[in-house]
C-alpha positions in Angstrom: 79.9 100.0 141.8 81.5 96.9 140.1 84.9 96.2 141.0 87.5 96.5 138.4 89.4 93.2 137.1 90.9 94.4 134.3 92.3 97.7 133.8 92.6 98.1 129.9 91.0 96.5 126.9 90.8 96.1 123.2 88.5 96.4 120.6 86.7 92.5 120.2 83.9 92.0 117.4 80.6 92.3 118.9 77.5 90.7 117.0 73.9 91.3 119.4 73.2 87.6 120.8 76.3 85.8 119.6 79.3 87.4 121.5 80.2 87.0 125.6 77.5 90.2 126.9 80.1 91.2 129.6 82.0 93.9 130.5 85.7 93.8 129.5 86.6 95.5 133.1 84.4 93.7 135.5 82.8 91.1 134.0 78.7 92.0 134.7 76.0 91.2 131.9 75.6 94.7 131.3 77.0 96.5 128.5 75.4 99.8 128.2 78.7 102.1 128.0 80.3 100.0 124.8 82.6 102.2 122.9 82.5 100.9 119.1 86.1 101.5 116.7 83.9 100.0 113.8 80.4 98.4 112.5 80.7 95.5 114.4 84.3 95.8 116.8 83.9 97.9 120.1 84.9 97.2 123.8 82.2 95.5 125.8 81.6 97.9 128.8 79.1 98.6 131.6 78.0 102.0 132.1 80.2 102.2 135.1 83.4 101.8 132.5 82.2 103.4 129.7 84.8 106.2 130.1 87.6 103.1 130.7 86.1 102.0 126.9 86.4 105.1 125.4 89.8 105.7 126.4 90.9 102.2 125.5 89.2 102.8 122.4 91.1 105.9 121.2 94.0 104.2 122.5 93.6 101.3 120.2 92.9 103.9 117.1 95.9 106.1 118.3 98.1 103.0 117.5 96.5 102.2 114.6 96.8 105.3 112.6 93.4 106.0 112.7 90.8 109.0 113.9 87.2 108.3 114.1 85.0 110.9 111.9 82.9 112.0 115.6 86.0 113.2 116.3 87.3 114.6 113.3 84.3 116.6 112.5 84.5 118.6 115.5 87.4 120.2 113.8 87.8 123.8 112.5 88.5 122.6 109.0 85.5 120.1 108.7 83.2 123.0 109.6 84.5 125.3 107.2 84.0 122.2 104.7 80.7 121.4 106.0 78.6 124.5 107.4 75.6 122.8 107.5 74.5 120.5 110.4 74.2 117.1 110.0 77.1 114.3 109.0 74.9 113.4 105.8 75.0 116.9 103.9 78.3 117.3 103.5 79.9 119.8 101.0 80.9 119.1 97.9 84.2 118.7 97.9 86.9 118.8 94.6 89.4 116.1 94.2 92.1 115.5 92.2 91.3 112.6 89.2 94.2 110.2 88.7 94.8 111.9 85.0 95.1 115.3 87.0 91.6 116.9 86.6 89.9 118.4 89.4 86.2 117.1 89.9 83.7 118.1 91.8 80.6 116.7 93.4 82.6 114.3 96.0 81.9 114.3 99.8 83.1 112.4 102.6 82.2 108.5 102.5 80.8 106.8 105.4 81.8 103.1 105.5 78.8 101.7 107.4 75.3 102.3 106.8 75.1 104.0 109.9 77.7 106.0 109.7 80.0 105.0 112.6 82.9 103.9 110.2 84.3 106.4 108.8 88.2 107.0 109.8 90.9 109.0 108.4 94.5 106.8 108.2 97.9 107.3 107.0 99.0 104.7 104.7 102.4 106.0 102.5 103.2 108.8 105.3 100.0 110.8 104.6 96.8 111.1 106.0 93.7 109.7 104.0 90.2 109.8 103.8 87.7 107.9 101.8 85.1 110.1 99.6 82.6 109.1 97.3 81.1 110.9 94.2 77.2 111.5 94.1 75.5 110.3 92.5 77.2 108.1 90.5 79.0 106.2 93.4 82.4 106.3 92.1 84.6 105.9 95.5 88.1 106.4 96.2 90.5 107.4 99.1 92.2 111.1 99.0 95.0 112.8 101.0 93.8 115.2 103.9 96.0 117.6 102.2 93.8 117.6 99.1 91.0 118.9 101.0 92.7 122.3 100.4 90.9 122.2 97.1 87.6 122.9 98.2 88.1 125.4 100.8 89.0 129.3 99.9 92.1 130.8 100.2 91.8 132.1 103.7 91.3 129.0 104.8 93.6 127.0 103.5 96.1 127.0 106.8 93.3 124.7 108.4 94.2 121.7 106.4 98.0 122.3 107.4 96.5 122.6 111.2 94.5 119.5 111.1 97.2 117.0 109.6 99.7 118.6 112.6 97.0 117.2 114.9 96.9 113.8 113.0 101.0 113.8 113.8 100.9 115.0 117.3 98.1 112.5 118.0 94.4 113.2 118.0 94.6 110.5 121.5 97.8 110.9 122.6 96.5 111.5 126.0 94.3 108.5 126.0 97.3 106.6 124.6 99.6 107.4 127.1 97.1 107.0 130.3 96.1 103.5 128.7 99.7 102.5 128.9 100.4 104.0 132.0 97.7 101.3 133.6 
């Protein structure tokens, strides 16, 4: 086991070939337990500190306002929205036009072509997410709270659930035990 000489770390861009190969926590060459916040930022980590990545990592989103989409689709409301299995075949969700129309034939929009960049934030107090409309690529962000739209009346008290877990803190925990180091 590699010895720890660092205890926390942030997310650094990370291009193959062209950044330090190290681990952030113990400095080896190799970096098989990287925890990625974005198409090219993650925290360089050996497989012996992956865990130490992935808690520095949703520490860094936690202050940033942001929630990665791995972790927001294991929610209740993003399986009511999306039944099927599979990121790609997501429902088709309704949104609300600028000029007040609903539209639908929107789903969620993956920023990356790999689809490891898609994060909810909260920019003007609410909670947003970025959607796109097939297939004539219009794109746009939405409020969480607009997500109510495309989901029946029963389950409408999951959108009001999910944006009290956005407030509390979807890593809180992870937060808290990254400051606490």
């Amino acid at each position: 086991m590699s010895a720890i000489i660092k205890r926390s770390a942030c997310p650094v861009p990370y291009i193959v070939g062209q950044s330090a190969n190290m681990c952030a926590y113990c400095g080896i060459g190799d970096i098989s337990g990287n925890f990625y916040v974005g198409p090219l930022d993650c925290i360089l980590a050996c497989k012996t500190h992956g865990d130490l990545a992935k808690r520095d990592g949703r520490a860094w989103f936690h202050k940033n306002n942001l929630v990665s989409h791995w972790d927001a689709f294991n929610d209740p409301l993003f399986t009511a929205l999306n039944p099927k299995p599979g990121l790609e075949e997501t429902a088709d969700l309704r949104i609300v036009t600028p000029s007040g129309h609903i539209e639908s034939g929107w789903r969620f929009r993956f920023l990356a072509s790999w689809n490891d960049s898609l994060h909810l934030y909260k920019a003007g107090g609410a909670w947003m997410i970025h959607v796109e409309e097939s297939p004539h690529g219009k794109k746009r962000a939405i409020q969480v709270n607009d997500l109510i739209l495309s989901l029946p009346a029963d389950k409408h008290s999951l959108v009001d659930a999910f944006i009290a877990r956005l407030e509390v803190g979807f890593y809180k925990a992870e937060a808290d035990e990254a400051a606490a180091v």
